[in-house]
C-alpha positions in Angstrom: 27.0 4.0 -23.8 26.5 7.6 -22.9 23.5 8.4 -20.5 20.5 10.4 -22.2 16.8 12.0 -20.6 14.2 10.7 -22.0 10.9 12.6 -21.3 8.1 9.4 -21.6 4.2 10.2 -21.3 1.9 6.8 -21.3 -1.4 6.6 -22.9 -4.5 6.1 -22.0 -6.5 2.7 -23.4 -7.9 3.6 -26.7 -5.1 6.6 -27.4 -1.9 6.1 -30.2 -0.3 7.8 -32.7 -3.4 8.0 -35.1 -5.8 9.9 -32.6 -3.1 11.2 -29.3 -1.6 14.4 -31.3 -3.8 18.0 -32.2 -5.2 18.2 -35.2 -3.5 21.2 -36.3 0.1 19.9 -35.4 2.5 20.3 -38.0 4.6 17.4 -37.2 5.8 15.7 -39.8 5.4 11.5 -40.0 7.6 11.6 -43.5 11.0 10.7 -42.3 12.9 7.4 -42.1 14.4 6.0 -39.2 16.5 2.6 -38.7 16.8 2.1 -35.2 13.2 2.6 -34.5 11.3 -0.1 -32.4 9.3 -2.4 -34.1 5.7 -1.1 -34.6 6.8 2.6 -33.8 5.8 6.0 -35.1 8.0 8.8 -36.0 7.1 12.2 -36.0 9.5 15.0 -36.1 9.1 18.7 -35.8 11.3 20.5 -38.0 10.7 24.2 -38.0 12.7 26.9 -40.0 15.3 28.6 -38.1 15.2 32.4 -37.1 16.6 35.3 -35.7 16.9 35.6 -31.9 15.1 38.8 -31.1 18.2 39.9 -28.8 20.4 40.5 -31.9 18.4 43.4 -33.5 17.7 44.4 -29.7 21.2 45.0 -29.2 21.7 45.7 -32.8 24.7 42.3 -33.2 26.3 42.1 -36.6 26.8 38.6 -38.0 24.2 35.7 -39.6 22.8 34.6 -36.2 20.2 31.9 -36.4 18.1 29.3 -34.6 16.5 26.2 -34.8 14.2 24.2 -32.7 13.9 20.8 -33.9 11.7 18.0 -32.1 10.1 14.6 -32.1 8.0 12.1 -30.8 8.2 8.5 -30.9 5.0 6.1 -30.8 5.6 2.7 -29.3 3.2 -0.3 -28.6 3.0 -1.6 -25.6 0.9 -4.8 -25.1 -2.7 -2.6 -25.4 -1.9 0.5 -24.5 1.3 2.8 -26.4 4.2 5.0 -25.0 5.0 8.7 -26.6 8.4 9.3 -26.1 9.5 13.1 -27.0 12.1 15.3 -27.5 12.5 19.1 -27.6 9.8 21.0 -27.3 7.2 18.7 -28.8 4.6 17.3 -25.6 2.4 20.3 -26.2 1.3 18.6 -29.7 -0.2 16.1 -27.6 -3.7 16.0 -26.9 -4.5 17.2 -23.2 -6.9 14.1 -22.9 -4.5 11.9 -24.6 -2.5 10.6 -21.8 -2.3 9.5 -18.2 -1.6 12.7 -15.8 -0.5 10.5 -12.8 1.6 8.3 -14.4 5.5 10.2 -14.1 4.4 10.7 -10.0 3.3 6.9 -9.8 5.9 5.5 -11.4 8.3 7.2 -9.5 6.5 6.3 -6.1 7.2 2.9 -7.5 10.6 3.0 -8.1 12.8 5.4 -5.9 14.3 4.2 -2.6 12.0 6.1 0.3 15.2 7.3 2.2 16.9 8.2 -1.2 14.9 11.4 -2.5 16.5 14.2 -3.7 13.8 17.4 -4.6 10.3 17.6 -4.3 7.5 19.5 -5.3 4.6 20.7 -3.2 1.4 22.4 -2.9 -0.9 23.3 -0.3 -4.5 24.3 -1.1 -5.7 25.3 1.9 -2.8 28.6 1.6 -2.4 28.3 -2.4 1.4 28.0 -1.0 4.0 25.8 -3.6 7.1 25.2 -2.7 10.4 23.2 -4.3 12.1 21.5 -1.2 15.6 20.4 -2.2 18.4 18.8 0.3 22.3 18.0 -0.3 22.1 15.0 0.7 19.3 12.0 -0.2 17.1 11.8 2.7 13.2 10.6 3.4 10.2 12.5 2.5 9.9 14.2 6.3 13.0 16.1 5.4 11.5 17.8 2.6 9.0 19.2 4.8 6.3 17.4 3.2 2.8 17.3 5.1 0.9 14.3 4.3 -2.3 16.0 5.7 -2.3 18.4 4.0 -0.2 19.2 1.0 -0.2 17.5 -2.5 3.1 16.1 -3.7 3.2 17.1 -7.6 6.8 15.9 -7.9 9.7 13.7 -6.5 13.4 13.1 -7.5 15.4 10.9 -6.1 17.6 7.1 -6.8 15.4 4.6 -7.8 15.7 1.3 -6.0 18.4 -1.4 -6.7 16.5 -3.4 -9.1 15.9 -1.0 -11.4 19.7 0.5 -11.7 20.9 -1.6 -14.5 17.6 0.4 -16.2 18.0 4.0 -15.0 19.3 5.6 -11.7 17.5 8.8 -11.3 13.8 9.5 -12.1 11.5 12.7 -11.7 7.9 12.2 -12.3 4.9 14.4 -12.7 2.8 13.9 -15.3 5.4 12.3 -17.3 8.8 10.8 -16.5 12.0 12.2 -16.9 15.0 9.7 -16.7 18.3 8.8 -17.7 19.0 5.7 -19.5 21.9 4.7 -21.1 19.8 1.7 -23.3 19.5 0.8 -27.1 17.0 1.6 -29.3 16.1 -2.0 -29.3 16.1 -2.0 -25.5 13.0 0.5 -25.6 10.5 -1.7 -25.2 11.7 -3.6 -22.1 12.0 -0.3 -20.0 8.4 1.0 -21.2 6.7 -2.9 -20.6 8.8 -2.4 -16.9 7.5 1.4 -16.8 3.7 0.3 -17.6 4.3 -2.6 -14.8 5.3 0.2 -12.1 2.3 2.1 -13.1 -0.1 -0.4 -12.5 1.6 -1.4 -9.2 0.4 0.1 -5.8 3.3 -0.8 -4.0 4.8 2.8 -3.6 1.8 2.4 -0.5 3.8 0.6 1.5 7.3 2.8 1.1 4.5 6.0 1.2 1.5 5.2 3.0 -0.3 8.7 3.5 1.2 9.8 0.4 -2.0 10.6 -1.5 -4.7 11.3 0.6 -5.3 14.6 -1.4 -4.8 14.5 -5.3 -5.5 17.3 -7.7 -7.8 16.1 -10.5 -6.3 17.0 -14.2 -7.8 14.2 -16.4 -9.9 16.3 -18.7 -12.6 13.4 -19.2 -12.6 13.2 -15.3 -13.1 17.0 -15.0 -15.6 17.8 -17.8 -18.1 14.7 -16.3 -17.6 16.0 -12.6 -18.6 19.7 -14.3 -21.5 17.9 -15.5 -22.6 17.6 -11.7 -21.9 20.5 -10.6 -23.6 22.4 -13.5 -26.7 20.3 -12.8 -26.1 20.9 -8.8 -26.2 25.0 -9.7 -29.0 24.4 -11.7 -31.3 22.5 -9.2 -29.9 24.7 -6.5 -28.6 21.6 -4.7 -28.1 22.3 -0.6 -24.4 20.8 -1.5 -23.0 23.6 -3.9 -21.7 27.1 -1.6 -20.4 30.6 -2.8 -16.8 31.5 -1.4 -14.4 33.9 -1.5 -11.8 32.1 -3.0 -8.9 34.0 -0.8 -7.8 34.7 2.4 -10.3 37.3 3.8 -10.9 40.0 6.9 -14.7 40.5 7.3 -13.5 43.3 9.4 -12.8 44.7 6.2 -16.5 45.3 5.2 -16.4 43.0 2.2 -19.5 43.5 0.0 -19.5 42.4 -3.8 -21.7 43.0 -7.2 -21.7 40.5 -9.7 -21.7 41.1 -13.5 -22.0 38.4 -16.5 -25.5 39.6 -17.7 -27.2 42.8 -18.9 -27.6 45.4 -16.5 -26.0 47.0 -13.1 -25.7 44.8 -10.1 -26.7 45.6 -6.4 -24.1 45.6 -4.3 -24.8 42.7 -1.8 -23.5 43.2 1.8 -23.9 39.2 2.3 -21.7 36.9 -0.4 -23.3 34.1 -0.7 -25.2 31.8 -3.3 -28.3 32.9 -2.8 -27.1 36.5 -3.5 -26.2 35.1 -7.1 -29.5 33.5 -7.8 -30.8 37.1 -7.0 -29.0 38.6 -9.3 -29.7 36.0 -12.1 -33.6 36.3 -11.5 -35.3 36.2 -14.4 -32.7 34.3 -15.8 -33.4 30.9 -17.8 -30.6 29.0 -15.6 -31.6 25.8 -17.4 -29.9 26.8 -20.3 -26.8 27.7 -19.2 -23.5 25.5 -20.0 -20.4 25.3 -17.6 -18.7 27.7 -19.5 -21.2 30.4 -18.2 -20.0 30.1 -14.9 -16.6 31.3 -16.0 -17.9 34.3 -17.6 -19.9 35.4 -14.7 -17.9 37.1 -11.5 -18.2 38.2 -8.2 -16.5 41.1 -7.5 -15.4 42.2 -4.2 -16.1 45.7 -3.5 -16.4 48.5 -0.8 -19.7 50.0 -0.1 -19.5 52.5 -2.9 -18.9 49.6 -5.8 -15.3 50.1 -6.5 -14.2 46.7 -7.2 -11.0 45.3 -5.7 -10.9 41.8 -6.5 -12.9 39.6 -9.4 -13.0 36.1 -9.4 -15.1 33.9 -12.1 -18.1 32.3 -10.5 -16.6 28.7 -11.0 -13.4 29.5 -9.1 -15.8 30.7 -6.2 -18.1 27.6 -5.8 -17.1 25.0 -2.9 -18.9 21.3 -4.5 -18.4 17.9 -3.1 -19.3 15.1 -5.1 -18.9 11.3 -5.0 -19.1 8.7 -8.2 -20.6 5.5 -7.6 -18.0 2.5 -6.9 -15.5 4.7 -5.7 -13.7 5.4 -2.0 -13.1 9.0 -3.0 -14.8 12.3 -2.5 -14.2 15.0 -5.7 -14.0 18.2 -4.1 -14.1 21.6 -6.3 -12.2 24.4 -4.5 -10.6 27.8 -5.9 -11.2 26.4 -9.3 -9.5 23.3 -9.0 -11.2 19.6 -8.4 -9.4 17.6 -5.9 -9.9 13.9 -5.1 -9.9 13.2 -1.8 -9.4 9.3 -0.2 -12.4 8.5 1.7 -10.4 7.1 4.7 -9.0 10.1 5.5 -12.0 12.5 5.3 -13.5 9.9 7.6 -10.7 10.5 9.7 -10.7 14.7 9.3 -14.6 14.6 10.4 -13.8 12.3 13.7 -10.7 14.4 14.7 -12.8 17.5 14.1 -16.2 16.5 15.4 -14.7 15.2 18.5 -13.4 18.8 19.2 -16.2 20.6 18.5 -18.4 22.3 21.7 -20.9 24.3 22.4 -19.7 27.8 22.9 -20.5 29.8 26.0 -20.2 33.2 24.1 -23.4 34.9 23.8 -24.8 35.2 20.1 -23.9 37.7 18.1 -26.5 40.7 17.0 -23.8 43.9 16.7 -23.9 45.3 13.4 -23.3 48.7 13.1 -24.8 51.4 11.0 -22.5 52.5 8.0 -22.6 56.2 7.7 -21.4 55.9 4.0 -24.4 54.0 2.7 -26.6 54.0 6.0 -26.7 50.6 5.9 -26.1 47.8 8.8 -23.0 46.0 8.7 -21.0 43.1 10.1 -18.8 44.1 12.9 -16.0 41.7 15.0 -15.0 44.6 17.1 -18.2 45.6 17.9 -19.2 42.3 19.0 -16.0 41.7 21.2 -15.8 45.1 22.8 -20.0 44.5 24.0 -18.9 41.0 25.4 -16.5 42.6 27.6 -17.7 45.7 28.4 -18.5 45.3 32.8 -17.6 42.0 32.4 -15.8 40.1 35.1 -14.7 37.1 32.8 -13.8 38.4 29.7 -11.1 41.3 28.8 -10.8 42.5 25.0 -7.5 42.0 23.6 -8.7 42.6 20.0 -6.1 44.6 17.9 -3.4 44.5 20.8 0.3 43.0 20.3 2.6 41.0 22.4 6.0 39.9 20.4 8.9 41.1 21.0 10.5 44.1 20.4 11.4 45.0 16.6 8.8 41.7 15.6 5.3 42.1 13.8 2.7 42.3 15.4 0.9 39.2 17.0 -1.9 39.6 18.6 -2.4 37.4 21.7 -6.4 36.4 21.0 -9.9 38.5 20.6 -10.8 37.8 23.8 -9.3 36.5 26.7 -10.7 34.7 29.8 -9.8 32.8 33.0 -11.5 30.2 34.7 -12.1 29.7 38.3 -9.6 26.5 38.0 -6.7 29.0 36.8 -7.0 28.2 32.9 -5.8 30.8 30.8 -8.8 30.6 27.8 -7.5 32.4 23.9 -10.9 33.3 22.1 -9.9 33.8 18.2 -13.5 35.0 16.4 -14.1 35.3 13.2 -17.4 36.3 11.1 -18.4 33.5 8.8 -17.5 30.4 7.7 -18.0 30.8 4.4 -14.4 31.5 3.3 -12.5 28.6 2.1 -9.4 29.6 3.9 -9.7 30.2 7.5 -6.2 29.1 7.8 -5.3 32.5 8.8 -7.5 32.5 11.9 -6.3 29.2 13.2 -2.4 29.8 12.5 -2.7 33.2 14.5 -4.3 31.1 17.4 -1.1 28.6 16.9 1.7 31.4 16.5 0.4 33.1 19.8 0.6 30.2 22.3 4.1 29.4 20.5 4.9 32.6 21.5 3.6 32.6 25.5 5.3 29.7 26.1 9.1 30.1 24.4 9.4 34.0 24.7 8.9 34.9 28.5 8.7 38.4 27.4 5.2 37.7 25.5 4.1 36.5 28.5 4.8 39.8 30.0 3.3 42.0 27.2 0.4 39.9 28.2 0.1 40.7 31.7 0.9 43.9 30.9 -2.0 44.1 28.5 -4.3 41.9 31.3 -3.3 44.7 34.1 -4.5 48.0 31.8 -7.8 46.6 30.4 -9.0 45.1 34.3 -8.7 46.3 37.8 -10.4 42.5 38.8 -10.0 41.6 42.7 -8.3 38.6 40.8 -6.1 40.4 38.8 -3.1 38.5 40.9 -4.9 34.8 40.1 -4.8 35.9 36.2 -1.3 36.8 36.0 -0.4 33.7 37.2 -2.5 31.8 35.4 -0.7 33.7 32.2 2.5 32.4 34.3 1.3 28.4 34.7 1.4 28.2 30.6 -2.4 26.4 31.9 -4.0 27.8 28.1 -6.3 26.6 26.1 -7.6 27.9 22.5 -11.2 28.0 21.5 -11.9 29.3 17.6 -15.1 30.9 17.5 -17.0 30.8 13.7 -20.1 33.4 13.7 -22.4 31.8 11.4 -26.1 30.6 10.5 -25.4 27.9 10.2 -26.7 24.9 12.9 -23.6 24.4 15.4 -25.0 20.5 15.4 -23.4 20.4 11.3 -19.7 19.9 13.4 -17.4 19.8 11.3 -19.4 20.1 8.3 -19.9 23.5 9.0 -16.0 24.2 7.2 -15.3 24.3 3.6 -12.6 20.7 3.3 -9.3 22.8 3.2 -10.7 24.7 6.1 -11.3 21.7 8.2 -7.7 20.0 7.1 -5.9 23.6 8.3 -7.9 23.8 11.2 -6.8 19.7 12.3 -3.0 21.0 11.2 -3.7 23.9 13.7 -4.8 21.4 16.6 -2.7 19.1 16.3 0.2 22.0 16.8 -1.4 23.1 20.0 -1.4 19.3 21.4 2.2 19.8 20.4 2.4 22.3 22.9 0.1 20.5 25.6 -2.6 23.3 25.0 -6.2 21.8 24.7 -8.0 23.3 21.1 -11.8 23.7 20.6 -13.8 25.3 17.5 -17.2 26.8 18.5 -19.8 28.5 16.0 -21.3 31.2 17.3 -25.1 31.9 16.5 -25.4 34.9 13.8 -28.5 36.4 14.8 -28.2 39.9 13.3 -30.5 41.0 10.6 -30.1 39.3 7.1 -28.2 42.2 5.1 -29.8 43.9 2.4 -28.6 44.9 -1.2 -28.5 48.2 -2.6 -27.4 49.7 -5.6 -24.3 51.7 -6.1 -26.5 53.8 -8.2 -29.6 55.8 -7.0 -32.6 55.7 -8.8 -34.1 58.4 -10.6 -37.4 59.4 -12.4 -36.9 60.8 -16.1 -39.1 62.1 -18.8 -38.5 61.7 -22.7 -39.0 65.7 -23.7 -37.8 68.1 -26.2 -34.8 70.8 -26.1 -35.1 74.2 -27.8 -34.3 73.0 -31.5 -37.2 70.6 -31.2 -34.5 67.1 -30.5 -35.7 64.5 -28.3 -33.5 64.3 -24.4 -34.3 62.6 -21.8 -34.1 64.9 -18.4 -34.5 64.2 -14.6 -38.9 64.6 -13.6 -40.0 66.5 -10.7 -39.6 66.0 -6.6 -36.5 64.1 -7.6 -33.1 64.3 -6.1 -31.3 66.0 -8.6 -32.6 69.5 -10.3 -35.2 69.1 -12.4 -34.6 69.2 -16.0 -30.9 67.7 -15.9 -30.5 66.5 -19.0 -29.5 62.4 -18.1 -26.6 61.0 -21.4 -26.1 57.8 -22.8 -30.0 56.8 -22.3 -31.0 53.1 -24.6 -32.8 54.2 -27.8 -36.0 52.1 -26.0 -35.9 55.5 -23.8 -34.6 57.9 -26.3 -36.8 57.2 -28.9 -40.2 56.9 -26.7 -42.8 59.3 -27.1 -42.3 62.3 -25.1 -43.7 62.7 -21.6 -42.8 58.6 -21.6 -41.7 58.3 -17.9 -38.7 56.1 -16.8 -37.2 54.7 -13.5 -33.2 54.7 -14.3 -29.8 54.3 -12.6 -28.0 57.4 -12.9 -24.3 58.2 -12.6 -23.1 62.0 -11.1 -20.1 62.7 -12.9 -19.4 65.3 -10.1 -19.7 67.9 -12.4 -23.5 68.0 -12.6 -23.6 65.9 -15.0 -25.6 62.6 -15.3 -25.5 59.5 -16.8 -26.7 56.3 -17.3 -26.0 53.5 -19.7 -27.8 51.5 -22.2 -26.9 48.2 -20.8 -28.2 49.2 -17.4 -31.8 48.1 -16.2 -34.8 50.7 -16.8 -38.3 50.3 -15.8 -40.9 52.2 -17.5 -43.7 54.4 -15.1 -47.6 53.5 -16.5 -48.9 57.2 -17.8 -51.7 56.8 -14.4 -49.1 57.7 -12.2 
């Protein structure tokens, strides 16, 4: 018998053919089928054919026509059923309908560890995916796959000798694809075998680590873990953070507004939660569904409010959360809720903690003054230029390159230092720990030391680079220490937050790229710390893209109401201000208003209706 794929989704307890499909599918349950296992249901999809669009695109003579036909097969299976489908059909099925680990486990189950063919793979902690493919079958560490780290979302491979008289090959993901050269009547064996490999943990053994971190897609999981956050946001619980969900450089000035609710936002030089609940003040939060936090945004910006990047608010939030009776943490990061065995965060907290020191760097108060806005902002350069400025310990490498010629850029470290016991210390700092992907920071700390000790002629940039920015007595004892390969890395994290939170300090794909990063360096016999660095610079303040301006409701020539700028104000008096809310416009005149106003750079002025106004009592 030939071989055929079968695509096979299996059902959650309570689901079948009565209550698993959309209710606006237009299957139809009419036709008649002999071969059909006993107790199955038949629904086929049989749309009218049509016209390509590439004919009349290229303008093709001839009757040229196409069909999409489609089906999907109900079978019972002890208490639970299989949907078996073919074409494009799956998509009739109800999201919550079916079991979204089932294709992976199974597989797990049933392919030969040393036999896999393709997998998929995605890290969070980079938002990387990538399809890892060999010629020949081989184990999981020849697909590259990172058990620490990554999330397997597929495997292909041979399935084990048992189950060869069934199929031979087998990809899963949330269903399972196979080929099967069976009978109709033959059906229900393979799916009672199929629902036994499901509820098997075996595949542990053959992959051990393979799930440590899971994404979450069963919507009943999802909607009752949205259910605590939304209550966490609510009661402003200590556990919920604001992130940028992206790789950012603070160097870079980031400031954000928000929108989602009436009115213009200040732009906030801090991004953080408590920048939100300032912006939703006034605001009944009690009321609000999860939904709400999709339509609000935070918007990154530069200090004038030109947005460059929007995210929702619920991609942004960083939540941990664990149900009762379960060895698993639920963790919400760029949008997505990953569960996370227990064991190994247990294990990701040790390895961290136990790494984790004091630092000796002083704390950091070096904001400068932006000239733009006249406001105080962050600055990393600032900060390591001061530390080394007359010092006899520290030299500022920030910004300076040692690869090879015609290579990017790589710069060795922030700040550099040597020891009296001729160690070679790489101090990589970055502002904030609030970013959920600091993995930037610690591969540049990894990629430099790679560098010093393969290329000799990085370790020569370096001197180089020691010998202009000191004249030190031991400038001879610091080149050889560059020499010796003696290094060690120590990532600094300038934050509020209590150096005494360890490891708890970093957002979970944060701490799992930062034990990746360590773990490199030990690699390469080079000792790695992570400091945080006390932020004791001025809490930043918020200020509006817009200025403020007093108006006054008066009368033009022809007798028409217009609202136009007061007196002692910053534009000429009299400017006529557009687009003014009928609550201003249709006032009384000599009704006085505080308003945002736009320049047009014209002269022109103009608010907006939506924007906030405040009305001036007639006493002053």
């Amino acid at each position: 018998m030939k071989t055929r794929t079968f695509s096979i989704f299996l059902l959650k307890l309570g689901y079948d053919a009565k209550n698993s499909l959309k209710p606006d599918n237009q299957l139809i349950d009419a036709y008649q089928a002999e071969n059909l296992p006993q107790g199955a249901s038949l629904f086929i999809s049989d749309k009218d054919s049509t016209t390509p669009w590439w004919v009349s695109y290229f303008s093709i003579n001839g009757n040229l026509r196409q069909e999409s036909k489609g089906a999907i097969i109900f079978i019972p299976i002890r208490d639970r059923f299989f949907a078996l489908t073919f074409g494009h059909v799956y998509h009739n099925l109800l999201d919550v309908s079916y079991e979204y680990d089932f294709g992976l486990k199974v597989t797990l189950n049933s392919l030969e560890p040393n036999e896999l063919k393709s997998a998929d793979i995605v890290d969070p902690g980079s938002a990387r995916r990538k399809r890892m493919q060999v010629p020949i079958t081989s184990d999981l560490t020849y697909l590259d796959f990172d058990s620490n780290s990554e999330i397997l979302k597929s495997l292909t491979g041979k399935v084990k000798h048992q189950y060869k008289d069934i199929f031979k090959n087998a990809t899963g993901t949330t269903n399972l694809k196979v080929g099967i050269n069976l009978s109709p009547n033959e059906l229900v064996g393979l799916c009672e075998q199929l629902l036994d490999l499901y509820s098997s943990d075996d595949y542990l053994e053959s992959f051990p680590n393979i799930q440590k971190i899971r994404p979450e897609k069963d919507p009943q999981k999802i909607a009752r873990l949205d259910e605590s956050l939304l209550r966490a946001f609510i009661n402003n619980d200590n556990e919920l953070s604001l992130s940028i969900p992206d790789i950012v450089d603070y160097g870079d000035n980031i400031n954000c507004i928000f929108k989602g609710r009436k009115g213009i936002s200040k732009i906030y030089t801090d991004i953080s939660l408590s920048e939100f609940y300032d912006y939703l003040d006034g605001m009944n939060i009690a009321n609000l569904d999860i939904n709400a936090l999709n339509d609000f945004s935070m918007n990154l910006c530069n200090q004038e409010g030109n947005v460059t990047k929007t995210y929702s608010i619920y991609r942004s939030l960083i939540y941990d959360v664990k149900i009762d009776g379960e060895n698993i943490v639920y963790h919400l990061c760029e949008g997505e809720w990953y569960k996370v065995d227990g064991d190994y965060l247990y294990t990701l907290k040790e390895y961290i903690n136990q790494r984790c020191q004091l630092t000796e760097l002083p704390p950091y108060n070096h904001d400068v003054i932006d000239l733009r806005t006249n406001k105080k902002r962050y600055s990393e350069e600032k900060y390591n230029e001061d530390i080394c400025e007359g010092s006899d310990i520290y030299i500022c490498l920030d910004q300076t390159d040692i690869s090879p010629d015609g290579h990017s850029q790589i710069e060795p470290c922030d700040i550099i230092r040597f020891t009296p016991d001729n160690e070679c210390v790489f101090h990589h700092i970055k502002i904030s720990s609030r970013s959920s992907q600091l993995s930037h920071l610690f591969n540049q700390g990894v990629n430099s030391i790679q560098l010093l000790i393969l290329e000799e002629c990085c370790r020569e940039n370096l001197k180089s680079l020691v010998s202009e920015k000191t004249n030190h007595e031991n400038l001879t004892n610091f080149t050889s220490a560059i020499d010796s390969k003696n290094y060690k890395v120590e990532f600094g994290i300038i934050t509020r937050k209590d150096p005494q939170g360890l490891s708890e300090n970093l957002p979970l794909f944060s701490k799992i790229s930062l034990m990746r990063a360590l773990k490199a360096l030990e690699l390469t016999q080079t000792k790695g710390i992570i400091t945080f660095i006390q932020d004791n610079s001025q809490a930043k303040e918020a200020y509006s893209k817009y200025p403020r301006v007093n108006v006054v409701v008066s009368q033009d020539e022809n007798g028409k109401k217009i609202v136009v700028v007061d007196n002692r104000q910053q534009y000429p008096q009299g400017t006529k201000i557009h687009r003014c809310s009928k609550e201003i416009s249709n006032s009384p005149i000599g009704s006085r208003f505080i308003v945002y106003v736009k320049d047009n750079g014209d002269g022109v002025l103009s608010t907006n209706y939506s924007w906030e106004s405040e009305p001036i009592p007639p006493h002053l």
